[in-house]
N, C-alpha and C positions, 0 to 999 in steps of 0.2 A: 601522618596517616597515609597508606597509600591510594592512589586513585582508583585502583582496581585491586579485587580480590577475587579469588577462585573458590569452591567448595568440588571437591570429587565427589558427581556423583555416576560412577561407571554405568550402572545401571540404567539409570534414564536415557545415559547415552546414547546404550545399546537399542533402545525402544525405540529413539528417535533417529537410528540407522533403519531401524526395518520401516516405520511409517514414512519419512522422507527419503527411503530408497527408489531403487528401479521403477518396483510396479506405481505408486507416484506417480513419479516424473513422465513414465510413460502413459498414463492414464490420462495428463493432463494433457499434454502435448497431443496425444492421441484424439481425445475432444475438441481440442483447438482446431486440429485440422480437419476431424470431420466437419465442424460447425463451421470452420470457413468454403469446407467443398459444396456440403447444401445448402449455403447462404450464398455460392457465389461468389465469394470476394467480396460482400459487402461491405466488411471495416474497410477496404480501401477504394472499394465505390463510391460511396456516401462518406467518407473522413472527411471534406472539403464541408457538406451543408451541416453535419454534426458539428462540428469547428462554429460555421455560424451561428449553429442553435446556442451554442455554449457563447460566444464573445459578442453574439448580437440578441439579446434578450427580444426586443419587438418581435424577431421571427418567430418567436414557439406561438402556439394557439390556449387558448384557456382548456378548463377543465377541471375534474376534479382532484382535489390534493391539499398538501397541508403548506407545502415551499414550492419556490419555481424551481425550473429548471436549473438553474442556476447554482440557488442556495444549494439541491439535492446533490450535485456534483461536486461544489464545494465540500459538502460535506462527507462524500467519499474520499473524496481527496485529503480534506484533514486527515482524513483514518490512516491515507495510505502511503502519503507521502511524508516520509517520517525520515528517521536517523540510518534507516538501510540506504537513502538517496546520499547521504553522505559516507559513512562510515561502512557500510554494504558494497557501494563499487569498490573500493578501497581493499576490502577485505577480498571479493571476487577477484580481483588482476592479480591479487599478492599469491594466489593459489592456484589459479588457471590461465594466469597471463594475458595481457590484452584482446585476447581473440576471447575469455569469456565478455569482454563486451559485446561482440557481433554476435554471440548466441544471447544475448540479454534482449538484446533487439530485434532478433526471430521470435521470440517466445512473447515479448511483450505483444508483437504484429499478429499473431495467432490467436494470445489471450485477450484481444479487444473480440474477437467473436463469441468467447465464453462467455463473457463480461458483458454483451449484446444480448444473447441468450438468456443471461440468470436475468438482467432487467425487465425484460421483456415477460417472461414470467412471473415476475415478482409482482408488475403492476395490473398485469391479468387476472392471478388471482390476490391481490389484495383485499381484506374485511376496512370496513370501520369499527374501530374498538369500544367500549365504554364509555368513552374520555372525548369520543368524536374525530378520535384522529385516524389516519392512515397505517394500517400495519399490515406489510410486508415481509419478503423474501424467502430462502430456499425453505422454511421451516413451512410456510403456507401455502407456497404451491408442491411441495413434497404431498402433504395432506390432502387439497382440495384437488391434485394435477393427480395423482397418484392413489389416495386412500392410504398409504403407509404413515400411518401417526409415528410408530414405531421409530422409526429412521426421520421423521421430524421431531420429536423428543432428542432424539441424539442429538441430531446438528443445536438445538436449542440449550443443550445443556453444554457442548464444548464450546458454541459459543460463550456463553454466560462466563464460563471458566476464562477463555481465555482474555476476557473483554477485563476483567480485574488483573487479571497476569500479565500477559504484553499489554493490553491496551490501558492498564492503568500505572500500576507499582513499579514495572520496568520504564514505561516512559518519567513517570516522577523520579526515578533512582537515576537516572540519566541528565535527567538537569541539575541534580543537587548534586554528580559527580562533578558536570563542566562548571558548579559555582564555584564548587571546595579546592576545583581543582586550578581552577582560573582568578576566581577572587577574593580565595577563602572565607567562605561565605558558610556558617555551618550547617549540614544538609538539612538538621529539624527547622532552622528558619525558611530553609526553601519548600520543606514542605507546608510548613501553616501558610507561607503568601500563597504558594500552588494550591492546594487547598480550597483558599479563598476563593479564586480566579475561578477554579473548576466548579465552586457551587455555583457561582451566581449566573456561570455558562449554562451548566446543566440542570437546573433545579428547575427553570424554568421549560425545559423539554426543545423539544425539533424545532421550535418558530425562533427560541433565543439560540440552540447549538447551528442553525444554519445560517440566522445574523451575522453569528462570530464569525464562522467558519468564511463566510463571504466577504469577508474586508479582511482578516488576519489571512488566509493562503495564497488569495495574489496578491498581498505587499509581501509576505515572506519569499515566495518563488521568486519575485520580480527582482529583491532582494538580494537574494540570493545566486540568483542567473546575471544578474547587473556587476557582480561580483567577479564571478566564472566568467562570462563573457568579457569584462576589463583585462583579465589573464590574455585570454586569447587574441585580443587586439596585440598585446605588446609581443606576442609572440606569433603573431600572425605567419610568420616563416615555416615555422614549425609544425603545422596545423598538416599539412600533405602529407608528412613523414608518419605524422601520428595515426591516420584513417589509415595507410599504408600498411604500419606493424597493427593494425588491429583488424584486419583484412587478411593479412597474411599468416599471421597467426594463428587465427580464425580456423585456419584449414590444415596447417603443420604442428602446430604446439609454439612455444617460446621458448629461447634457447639461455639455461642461466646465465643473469646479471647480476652482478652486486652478490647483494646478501641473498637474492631470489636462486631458487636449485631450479627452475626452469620449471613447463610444463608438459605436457603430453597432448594431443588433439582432444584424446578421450575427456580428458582431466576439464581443457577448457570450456567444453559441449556441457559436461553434467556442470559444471558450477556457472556456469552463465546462464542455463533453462533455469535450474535453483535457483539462484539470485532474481533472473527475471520474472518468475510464477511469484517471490515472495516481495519485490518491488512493487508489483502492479496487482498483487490481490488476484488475478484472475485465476477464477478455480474455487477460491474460498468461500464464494458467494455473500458476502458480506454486504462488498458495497451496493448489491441490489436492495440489501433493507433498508438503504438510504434512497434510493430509485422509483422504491413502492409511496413513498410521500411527496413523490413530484405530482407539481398540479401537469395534468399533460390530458388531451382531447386522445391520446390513443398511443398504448403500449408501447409501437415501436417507435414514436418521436422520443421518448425519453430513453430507450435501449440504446438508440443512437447517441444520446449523451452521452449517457453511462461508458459506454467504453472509449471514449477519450479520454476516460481515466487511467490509460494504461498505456495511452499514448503519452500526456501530458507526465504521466509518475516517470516512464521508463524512460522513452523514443527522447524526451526533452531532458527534463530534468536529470538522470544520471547520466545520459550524453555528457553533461555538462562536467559534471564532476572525471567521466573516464576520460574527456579531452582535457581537462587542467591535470590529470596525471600523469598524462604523456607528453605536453609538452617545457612539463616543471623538471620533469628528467630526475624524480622523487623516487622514481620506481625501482627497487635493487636497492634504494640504501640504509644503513644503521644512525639507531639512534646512538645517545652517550655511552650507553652501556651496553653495545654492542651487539644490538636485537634489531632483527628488520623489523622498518615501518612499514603497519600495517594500520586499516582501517582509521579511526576518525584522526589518530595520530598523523596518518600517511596524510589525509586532505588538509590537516593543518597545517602541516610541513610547506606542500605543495601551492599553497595562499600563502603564507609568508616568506616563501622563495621571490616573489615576483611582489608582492603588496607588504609594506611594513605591518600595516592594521589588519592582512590580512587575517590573521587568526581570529579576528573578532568578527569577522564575516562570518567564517566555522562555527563560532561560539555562538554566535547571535541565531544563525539558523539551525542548529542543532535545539536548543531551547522552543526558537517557535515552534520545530516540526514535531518536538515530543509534547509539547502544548496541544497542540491540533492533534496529535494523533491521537491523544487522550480524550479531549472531548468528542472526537469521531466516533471513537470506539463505548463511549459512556451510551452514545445512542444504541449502537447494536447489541450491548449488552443490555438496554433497558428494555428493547425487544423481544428479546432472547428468553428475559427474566418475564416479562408481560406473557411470553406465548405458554410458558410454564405453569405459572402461579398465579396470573390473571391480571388485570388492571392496576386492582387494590394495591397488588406489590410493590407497583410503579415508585410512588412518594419515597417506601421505605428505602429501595435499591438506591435513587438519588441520593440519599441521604448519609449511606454507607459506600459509594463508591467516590462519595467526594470523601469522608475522612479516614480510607482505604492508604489516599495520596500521600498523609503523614508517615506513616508507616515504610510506605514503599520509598521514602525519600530516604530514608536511615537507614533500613535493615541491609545486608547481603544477599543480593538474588540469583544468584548461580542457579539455583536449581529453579525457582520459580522461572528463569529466562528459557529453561528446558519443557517443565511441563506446558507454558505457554503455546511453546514450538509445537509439541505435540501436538494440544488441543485443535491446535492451528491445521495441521496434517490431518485430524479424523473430522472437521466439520467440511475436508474437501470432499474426501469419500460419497458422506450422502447425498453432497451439493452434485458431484458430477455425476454419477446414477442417475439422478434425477432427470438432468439434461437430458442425459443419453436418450432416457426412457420417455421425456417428452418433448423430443428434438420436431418428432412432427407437430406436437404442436407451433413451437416455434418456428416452424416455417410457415404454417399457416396463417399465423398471428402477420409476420412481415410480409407475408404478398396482400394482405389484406392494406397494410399500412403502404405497401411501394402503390396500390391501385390509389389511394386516397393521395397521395404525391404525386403523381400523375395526373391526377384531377383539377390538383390545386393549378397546376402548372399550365392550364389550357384554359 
């Protein structure tokens, strides 16, 4: 049986030309830089005490909420740092050449101020629900910031969609591929153990998905970067050459190698913002509905978290991967059958050029990151579902998004990995409106929080 399989479906293609085309890419970048011009540089003013808040828990202050700071970026993180950190740089160089890394890492640097922004909002207007908990993000301050139900309904229902689509069926179909594929494992037994795993993560809600989330994503990252990082030591030579062609690149295009027909500047600019908007989430407003359940004394201490989520997904973690691709010298070549490596192929090449085991590096963190990214996303879509259909729905969604997993283990998803994408691209639209329209709030919200940091500080 083969590892992959295709379905044509031209039409969804075309859909998902026009929603993740120009106006997009340009909308989001376009927000990014306004939110860094009237925020001042703040992701790279305050990155150093954000960083703290995140790796030194004592520093945050108490307050209301359901996780700490902590858990709640954890649990963005599970969402976000997934199999695009592996198989995503991979596929970005194989198409726009090493210089889309240096636009991955513009865009990632811009999207920590969106990602600022939607948190920030998120925890401003957050309700308590029925159940006593925390709920959040762009759906309720759409509503409460805005009045527009209308365009909070939409983002609520593409999410919901796509939180069973990519965040569930495609992450299960991705592990039962590298089981079948690695240790012939057949996919319906990876889905009843995945299955398992996922109810007893998510059945229990945000207190049990942000436990998980907080011990499973930094042993995986650390894992995973311990792996990458080992590369880079034995090639430590190599390491100048590589920032060098990804710098230079960056600005001229790539000139073909190997099996690669080269790139164009243009080529590398749109596929490096793409890859880096859909790396680090920012834009999608998602992971502020993991933001709105931090216990946090005031908005902006947790906004500040929130977007070293997009430090931590992009600036770090696919660093990682786009420097073991340039310095394994994997880039440009065929496989047996005489097809360029691309994507998860190409990182797994690239670890077992230089580590014998390395391929079980690949294999082992492809599996946790689609683990995590599943129950990341079980959360947003039980929000999604809750802001819709009310409380009550809660139990039932758990109940159906965990035995969703069997299915997505087995079936062919071609097209579900498309409509996914989509949904993906129309819950940005209302998300960045939104911003736009309540950007002064968000500045008002953080000068209020920079005077309360100044206070603490005298």
């Amino acid at each position: 049986m083969p590892c992959t399989q295709t379905i044509d479906a031209e039409w969804l293609s075309i859909i998902y030309g026009w929603i993740w085309g120009a106006p997009l890419l340009f909308l989001l970048v376009g927000v990014g830089i306004y939110l860094t011009v009237i925020l001042r540089g703040l992701q790279f003013r305050y990155l150093k005490y954000a960083l703290e808040l995140v790796f030194f828990p004592k520093m945050a202050k108490g307050g209301k909420g359901d996780i700490s700071h902590f858990a709640s970026l954890m649990t963005a993180l599970a969402a976000t740092i997934g199999i695009g950190n592996i198989a995503g740089v991979a596929t970005a160089v194989t198409v726009g050449g090493f210089g889309a890394l240096f636009w991955m890492w513009v865009t990632a640097l811009i999207g920590m101020a969106i990602k600022y922004a939607e948190a920030i909002l998120a925890v401003k207007y957050r309700v308590v629900d029925e159940r006593g908990e925390m709920s959040g993000g762009p759906m309720y301050f759409i509503e409460k910031g805005l009045g527009w139900k209308w365009l909070a309904y939409a983002f609520a229902i593409f999410g919901a969609i796509a939180a069973f689509g990519g965040g569930n069926m495609l992450q299960a179909n991705s592990v039962a591929d590298v089981m079948r594929c690695m240790f012939s494992i057949p996919s319906l037994w990876t889905g009843v153990i995945l299955a398992a795993f996922t109810g007893l993560t998510v059945l229990w809600g945000i207190q049990s998905i942000g436990k998980v989330a907080s011990y499973l994503v930094p042993f995986m990252a650390i894992f995973y970067i311990a792996g990458a990082g080992l590369i880079l030591v034995l090639n430590y030579d190599r390491i100048p050459h590589a920032f060098a062609m990804i710098f230079s690149s960056a600005f001229s295009g790539q000139a073909a190698l190997g099996g690669f027909l080269g790139s164009s500047l243009v080529l590398a600019i749109q596929v490096g913002v793409s890859r880096g908007l859909m790396t680090s989430e920012a834009g999608l407003g998602t992971a502020s509905i993991a933001a709105a359940a931090a216990r946090t004394d005031h908005p902006g201490r947790q906004a500040l978290v929130s977007m070293t989520g997009s430090f931590l997904a992009t600036i770090v973690m696919c660093s990682m991967t786009g420097l073991v691709l340039a310095v394994t010298n994997v880039f440009g070549t065929v496989n047996s059958d005489g097809k360029l490596l691309t994507g998860a192929a190409m990182t797994l090449a690239a670890f077992q050029s230089v580590i014998p085991w390395g391929g079980y590096i690949v294999t082992v963190g492809l599996i946790l990151f689609a683990f995590t990214t599943l129950v990341g996303w079980a959360y947003y879509g039980e929000k999604c579902i809750e802001y819709i259909f009310g409380a009550s729905s809660v139990p039932y969604y758990r109940a159906i998004f965990t035995l969703i997993v069997i299915p997505g283990a087995i079936l062919e998803l071609d097209l579900v990995w498309k409509i996914s994408d989509i949904c993906n691209g129309l819950m940005a639209f209302p998300n960045l409106i939104a911003l736009m329209a309540l950007s002064g709030i968000v500045v008002s919200e953080t000068q209020s929080f920079l005077k309360l940091l100044a206070a603490e500080k005298q």
